[in-house]
C-alpha positions as CSV (number, residue, x, y, z in Angstrom):
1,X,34.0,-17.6,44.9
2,X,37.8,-18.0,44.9
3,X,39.5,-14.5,46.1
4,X,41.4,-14.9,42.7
5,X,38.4,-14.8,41.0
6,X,37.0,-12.0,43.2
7,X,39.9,-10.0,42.0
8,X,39.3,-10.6,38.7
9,X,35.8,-9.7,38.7
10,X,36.2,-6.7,40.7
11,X,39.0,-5.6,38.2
12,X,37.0,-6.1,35.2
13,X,34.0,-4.1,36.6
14,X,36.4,-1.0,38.3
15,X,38.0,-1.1,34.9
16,X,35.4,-1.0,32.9
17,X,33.4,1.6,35.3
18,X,36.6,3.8,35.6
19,X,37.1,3.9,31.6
20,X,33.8,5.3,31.2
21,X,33.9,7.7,34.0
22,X,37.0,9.2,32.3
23,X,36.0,9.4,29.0
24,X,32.5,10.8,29.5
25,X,33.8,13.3,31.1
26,X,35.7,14.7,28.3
27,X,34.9,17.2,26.6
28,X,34.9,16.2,23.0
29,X,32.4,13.6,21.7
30,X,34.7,11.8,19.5
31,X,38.5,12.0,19.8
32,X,40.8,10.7,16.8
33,X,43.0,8.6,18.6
34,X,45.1,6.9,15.4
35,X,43.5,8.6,12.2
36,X,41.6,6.3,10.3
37,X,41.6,3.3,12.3
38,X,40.8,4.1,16.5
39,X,38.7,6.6,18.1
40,X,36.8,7.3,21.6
41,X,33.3,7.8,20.4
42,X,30.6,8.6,23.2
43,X,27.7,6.8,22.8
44,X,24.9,6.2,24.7
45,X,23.5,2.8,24.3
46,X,19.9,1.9,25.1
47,X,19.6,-1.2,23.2
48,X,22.1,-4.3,23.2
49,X,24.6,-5.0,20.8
50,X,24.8,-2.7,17.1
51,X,21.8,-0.7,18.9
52,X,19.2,-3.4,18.6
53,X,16.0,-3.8,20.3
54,X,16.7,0.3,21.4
55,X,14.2,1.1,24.2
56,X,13.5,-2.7,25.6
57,X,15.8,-1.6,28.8
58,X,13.7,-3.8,30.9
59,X,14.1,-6.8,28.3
60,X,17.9,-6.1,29.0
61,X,17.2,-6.4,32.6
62,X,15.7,-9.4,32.9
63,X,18.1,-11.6,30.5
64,X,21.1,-9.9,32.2
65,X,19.9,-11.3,35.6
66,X,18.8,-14.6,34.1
67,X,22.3,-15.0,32.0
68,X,24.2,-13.7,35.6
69,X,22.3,-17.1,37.6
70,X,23.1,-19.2,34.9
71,X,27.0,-18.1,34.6
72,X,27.1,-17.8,38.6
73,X,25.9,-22.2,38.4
74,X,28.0,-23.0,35.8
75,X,31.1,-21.1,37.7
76,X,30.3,-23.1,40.9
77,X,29.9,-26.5,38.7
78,X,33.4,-25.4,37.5
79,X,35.4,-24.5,40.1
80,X,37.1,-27.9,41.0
81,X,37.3,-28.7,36.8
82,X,39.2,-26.2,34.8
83,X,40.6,-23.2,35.7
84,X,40.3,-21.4,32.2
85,X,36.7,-22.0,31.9
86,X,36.0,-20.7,35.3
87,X,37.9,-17.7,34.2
88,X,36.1,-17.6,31.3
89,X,33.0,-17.3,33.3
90,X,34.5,-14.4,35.7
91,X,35.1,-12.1,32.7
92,X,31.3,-12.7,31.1
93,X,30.0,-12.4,34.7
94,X,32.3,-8.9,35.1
95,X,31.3,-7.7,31.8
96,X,27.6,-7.7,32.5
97,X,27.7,-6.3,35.8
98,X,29.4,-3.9,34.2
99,X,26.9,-3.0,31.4
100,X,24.3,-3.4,34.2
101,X,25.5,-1.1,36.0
102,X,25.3,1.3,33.4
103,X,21.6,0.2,32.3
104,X,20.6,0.7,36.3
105,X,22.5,4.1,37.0
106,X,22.0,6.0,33.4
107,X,19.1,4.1,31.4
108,X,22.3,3.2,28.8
109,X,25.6,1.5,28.0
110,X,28.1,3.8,27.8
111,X,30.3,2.9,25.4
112,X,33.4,4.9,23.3
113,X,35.8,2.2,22.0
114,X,35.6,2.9,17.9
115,X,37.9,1.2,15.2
116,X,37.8,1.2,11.6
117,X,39.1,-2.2,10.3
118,X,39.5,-2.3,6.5
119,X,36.7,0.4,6.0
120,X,34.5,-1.1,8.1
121,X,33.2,0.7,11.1
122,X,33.0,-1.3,13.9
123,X,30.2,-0.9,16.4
124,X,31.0,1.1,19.1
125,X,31.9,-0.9,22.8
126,X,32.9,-0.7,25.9
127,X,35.6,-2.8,28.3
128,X,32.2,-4.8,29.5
129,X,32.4,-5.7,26.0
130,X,35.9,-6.9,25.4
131,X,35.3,-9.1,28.8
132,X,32.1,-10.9,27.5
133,X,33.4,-11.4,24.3
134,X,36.7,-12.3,25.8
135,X,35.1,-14.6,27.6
136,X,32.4,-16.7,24.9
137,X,35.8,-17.1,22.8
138,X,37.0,-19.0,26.0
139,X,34.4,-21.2,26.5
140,X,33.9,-21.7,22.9
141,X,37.6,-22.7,22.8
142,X,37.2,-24.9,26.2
143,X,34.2,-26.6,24.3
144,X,35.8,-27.4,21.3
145,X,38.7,-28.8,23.2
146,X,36.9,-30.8,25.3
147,X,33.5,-32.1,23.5
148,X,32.4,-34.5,26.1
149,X,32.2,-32.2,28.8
150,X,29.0,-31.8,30.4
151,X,28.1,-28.1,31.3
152,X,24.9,-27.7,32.7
């Protein structure tokens, strides 16, 4: 792994680690941040995304270490191709260390990032979040620019 890449991961995880340190430790459970739109929410997540499949921890387990080999091949396939899609790959891998982290230490994803957008109240997430997704928009967007390339 590139040290750039390293950096990025480590970043990523700290960051997403360190956020959740700080705001569990607070002493509200939900602080209005900008009314109506953005609060920090604690939840404890045991399931995956919206809460589904609560109490399937192990489930979680094994497809985080199965999607973590996959990612980790495709990041070495990629690593004299594109540079974005490699990225791409550092901030999915970081995010799900991240939530795996959480799932080994606590049983949970601790998440607290909550917006309202037009009424609707978004599910609840974390910085592990923002990377993964972050990083599926990437390769989406690296796919749909270049069709004919072969990823696995």
């Amino acid at each position: 792994m590139k040290k750039r890449d390293i950096l990025i991961l480590l970043a990523v995880i700290i960051i997403d680690q360190v956020t959740k340190i700080m705001v569990f430790n607070l002493n509200k459970d939900n602080i209005e941040i900008v009314k109506g739109f953005f609060s920090l929410t604690k939840v404890k997540n045991s399931g995956a995304a919206w809460g589904l499949f609560s109490g399937y921890m192990w489930l979680f387990f094994i497809v985080s270490i199965i999607a973590l080999y996959f990612m980790l091949k495709l990041y070495k396939k990629s690593l004299n191709k594109d540079y974005y899609f490699s990225f791409a790959l550092i901030l999915m891998i970081g995010g799900t260390l991240g939530n795996l982290i959480d799932r080994l230490l606590f049983g949970y994803v601790r998440d607290f990032l909550n917006f309202i957008i037009f009424t609707y109240d978004y599910p609840v997430f974390n910085v592990a979040d923002m990377a993964l997704v972050i990083g599926v928009g990437l390769v989406i967007l690296f796919l749909i620019k270049n069709p004919e390339e072969e990823l696995i």
